[in-house]
C-alpha positions in Angstrom: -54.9 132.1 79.4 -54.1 128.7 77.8 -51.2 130.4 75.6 -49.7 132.0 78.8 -49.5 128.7 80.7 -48.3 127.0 77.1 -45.3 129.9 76.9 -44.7 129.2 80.4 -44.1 125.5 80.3 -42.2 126.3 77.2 -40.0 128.3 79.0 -39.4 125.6 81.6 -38.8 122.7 79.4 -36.1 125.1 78.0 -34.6 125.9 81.2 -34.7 122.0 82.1 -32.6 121.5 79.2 -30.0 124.0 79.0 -29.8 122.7 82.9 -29.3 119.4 81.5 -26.8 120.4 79.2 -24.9 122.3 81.7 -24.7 119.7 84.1 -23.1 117.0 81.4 -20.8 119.7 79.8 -19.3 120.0 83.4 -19.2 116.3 83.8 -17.4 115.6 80.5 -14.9 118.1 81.2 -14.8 116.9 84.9 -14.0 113.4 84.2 -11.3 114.9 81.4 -9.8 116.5 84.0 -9.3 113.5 86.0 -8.4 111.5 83.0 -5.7 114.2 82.1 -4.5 114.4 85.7 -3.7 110.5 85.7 -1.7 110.8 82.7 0.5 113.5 84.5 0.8 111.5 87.5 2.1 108.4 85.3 4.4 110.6 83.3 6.1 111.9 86.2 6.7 108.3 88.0 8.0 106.9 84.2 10.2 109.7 84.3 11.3 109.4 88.3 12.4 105.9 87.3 14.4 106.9 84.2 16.3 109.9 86.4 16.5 107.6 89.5 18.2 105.3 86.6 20.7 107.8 85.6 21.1 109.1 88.9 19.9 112.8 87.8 19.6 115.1 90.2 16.9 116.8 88.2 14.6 114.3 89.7 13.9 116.8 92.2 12.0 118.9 90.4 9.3 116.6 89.2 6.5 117.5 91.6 6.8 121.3 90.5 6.4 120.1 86.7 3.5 118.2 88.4 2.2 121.0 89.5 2.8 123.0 86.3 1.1 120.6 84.0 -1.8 120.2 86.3 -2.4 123.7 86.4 -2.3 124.3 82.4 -4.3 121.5 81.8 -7.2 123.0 84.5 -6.6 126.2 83.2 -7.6 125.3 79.0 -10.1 122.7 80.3 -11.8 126.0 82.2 -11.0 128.1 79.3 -12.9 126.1 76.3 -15.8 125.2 78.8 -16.4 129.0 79.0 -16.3 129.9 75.5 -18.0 127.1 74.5 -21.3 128.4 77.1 -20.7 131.4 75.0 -18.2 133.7 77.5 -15.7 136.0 75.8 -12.4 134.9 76.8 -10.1 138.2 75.5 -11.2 139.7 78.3 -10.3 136.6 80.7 -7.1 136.0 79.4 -6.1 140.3 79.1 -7.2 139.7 83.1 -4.5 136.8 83.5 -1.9 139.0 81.3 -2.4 142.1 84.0 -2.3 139.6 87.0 0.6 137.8 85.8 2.4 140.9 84.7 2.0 142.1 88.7 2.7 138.9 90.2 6.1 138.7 88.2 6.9 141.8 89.6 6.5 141.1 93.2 7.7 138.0 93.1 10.8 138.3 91.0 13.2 137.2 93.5 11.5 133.9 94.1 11.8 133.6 90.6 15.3 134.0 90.3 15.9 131.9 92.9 13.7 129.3 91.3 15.8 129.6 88.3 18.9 129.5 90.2 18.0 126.0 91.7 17.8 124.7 88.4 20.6 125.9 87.0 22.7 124.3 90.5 21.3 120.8 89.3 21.3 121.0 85.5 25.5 121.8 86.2 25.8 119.5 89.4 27.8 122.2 91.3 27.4 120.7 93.9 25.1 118.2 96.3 23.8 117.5 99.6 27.2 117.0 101.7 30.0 118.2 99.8 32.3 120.9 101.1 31.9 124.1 99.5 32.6 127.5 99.3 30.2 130.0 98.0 30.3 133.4 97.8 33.1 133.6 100.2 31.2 131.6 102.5 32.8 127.9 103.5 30.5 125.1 104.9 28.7 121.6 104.4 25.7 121.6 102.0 23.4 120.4 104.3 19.8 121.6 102.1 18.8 122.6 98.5 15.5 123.9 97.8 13.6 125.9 95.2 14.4 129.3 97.2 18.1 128.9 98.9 20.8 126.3 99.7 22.1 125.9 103.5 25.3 125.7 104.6 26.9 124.3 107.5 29.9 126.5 108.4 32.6 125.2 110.4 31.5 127.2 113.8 28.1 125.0 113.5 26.4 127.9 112.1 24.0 127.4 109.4 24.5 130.0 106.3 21.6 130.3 103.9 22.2 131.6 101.0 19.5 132.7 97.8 20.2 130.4 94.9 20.0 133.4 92.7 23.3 134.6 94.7 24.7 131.0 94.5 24.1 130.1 91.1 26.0 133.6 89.7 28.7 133.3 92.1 32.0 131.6 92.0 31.7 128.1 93.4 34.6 126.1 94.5 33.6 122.8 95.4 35.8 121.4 97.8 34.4 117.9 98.1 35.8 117.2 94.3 39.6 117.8 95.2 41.6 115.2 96.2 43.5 116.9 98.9 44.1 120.6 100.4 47.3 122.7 100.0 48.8 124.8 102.7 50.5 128.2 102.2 52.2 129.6 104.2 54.7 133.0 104.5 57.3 133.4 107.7 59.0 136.6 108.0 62.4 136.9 109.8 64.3 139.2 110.9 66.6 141.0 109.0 69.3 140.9 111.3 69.0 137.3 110.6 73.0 136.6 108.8 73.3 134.4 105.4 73.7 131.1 107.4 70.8 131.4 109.9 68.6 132.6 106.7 69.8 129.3 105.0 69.1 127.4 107.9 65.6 128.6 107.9 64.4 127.3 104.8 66.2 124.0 105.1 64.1 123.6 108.3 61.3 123.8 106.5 61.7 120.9 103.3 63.1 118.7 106.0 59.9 119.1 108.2 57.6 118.9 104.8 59.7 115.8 103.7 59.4 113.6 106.6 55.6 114.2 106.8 53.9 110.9 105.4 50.5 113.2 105.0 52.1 115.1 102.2 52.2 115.2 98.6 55.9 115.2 97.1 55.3 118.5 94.9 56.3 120.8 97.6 58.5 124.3 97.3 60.1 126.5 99.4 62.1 129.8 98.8 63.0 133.6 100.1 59.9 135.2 98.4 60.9 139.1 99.2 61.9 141.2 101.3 59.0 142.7 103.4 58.4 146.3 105.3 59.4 144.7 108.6 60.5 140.7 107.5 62.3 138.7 104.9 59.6 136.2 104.3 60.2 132.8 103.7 56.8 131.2 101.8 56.4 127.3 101.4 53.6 125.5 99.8 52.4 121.5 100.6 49.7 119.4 100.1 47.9 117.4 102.2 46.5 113.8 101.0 42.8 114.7 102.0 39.6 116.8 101.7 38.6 116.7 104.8 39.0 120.4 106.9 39.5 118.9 110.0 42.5 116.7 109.2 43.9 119.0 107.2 44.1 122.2 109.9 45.5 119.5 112.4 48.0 118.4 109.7 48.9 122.6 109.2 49.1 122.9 112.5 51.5 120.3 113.3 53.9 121.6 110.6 53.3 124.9 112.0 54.5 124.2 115.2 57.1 122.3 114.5 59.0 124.8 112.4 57.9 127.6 115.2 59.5 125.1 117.8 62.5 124.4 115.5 63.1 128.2 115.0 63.4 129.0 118.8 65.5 125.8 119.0 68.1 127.9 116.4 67.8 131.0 117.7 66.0 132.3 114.5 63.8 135.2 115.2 61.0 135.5 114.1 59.6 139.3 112.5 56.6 141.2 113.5 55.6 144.6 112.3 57.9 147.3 112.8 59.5 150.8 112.1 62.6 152.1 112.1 63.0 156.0 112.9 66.1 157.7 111.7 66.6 161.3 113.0 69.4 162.7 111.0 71.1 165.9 113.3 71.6 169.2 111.6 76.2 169.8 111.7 76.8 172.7 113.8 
């Protein structure tokens, strides 16, 4: 009897100290983790200052490393305290390879747009508020996040595009010119004689030369002779970058050469046909 009750408290005082030893494995690595989790935090505000410095629009992306680190650190802290209590981690970590494996899968478009994001600030296409066209698609940059960027189109619409899509299309920033170029083509018609046709294009420089919003490197010229026109093209820049100012600017010029054409008695050509119906001799 005494030998049962001496295994017994044995077997407690074991139990008491593998308890014990539990308990301050999982504080050590506890406090590590906290220890660990402060250095991260630092690292990330030194570096926020240094990119704030340099104006880097990287800095955005410092709470996901955050994130990142935080979870690596967690996940080898986990990892040695199970093997060191004597779990096999093959298995553990084959578990993580499968789960990853899947979760890449299913989530492979987040990930390319996650990718995308970064490669949009790492080449500083382009930034909250410029003008931009992407993908056909012409608007403000009003937002640019981990999974799209938003546009602001000029009906007030808001365009939201993947940044996988953005980043591997062809981006034309318009914020980054200095001004915006009209170009135009006018058909006439071809009854239009030599003089009128001449008269026509002189209309035109002297309506682009006395405009004080446009550049000096200006053309015009007869480009062809269309299905149903001659057309007349002329190209112009306007001093600015700003849509607004620039489609009233086209617009004026527009106008004026439509209102200097009636004026002349130059007509203008729309589509047409001709039919000739050639009559068998009798």
């Amino acid at each position: 009897m005494e030998e049962i009750l001496t295994c017994i408290q044995d077997l407690g005082n074991t139990a008491k100290t593998l308890n014990w030893d539990f308990m301050f494995d999982v504080i050590i690595f506890a406090v590590l983790a906290i220890i660990l989790f402060k250095f991260v935090g630092r690292f990330r505000k030194h570096l926020k200052i240094k990119m704030e410095e340099h104006n880097s629009s990287m800095v955005r992306f410092l709470p996901v490393f955050e994130r990142l680190m935080k979870s690596l650190i967690l996940f080898f802290l986990l990892a040695t305290f199970l093997q060191s209590h004597g779990y096999s981690m093959n298995s553990i970590i084959a578990g993580f390879g499968i789960t990853g494996l899947a979760v890449g899968f299913a989530a492979k478009e987040t990930i390319a747009n996650i990718f995308g994001a970064i490669a949009i600030f790492s080449d500083k296409s382009f930034k909250i508020g410029d003008s931009v066209v992407i993908n056909g698609v012409e608007g403000t940059v009003e937002d640019i996040n981990m999974r799209s960027t938003k546009l602001r189109a000029a009906d007030n619409s808001v365009v939201i595009i993947p940044n996988s899509l953005a980043a591997s299309s062809v981006i034309k920033n318009v914020s980054q010119t200095k001004r915006r170029r009209i170009l135009e083509t006018i058909g006439v018609t071809y009854s239009t004689n030599d003089k009128k046709l001449r008269r026509a294009t002189a209309i035109i420089e002297e309506i682009l030369a006395k405009s004080d919003e446009l550049a000096k490197d200006r053309y015009v010229f007869v480009d062809k002779f269309a299905d149903s026109s001659v057309d007349i093209k002329f190209s112009a820049y306007v001093r600015t970058n700003d849509y607004v100012k620039y489609a009233k600017i086209r617009e004026g010029i527009l106008l004026e050469i439509l209102a200097a054409y009636r004026s002349e008695k130059i007509e203008l050509a729309f589509p047409s046909q001709t039919v000739y119906v050639k009559q068998n001799e009798k």
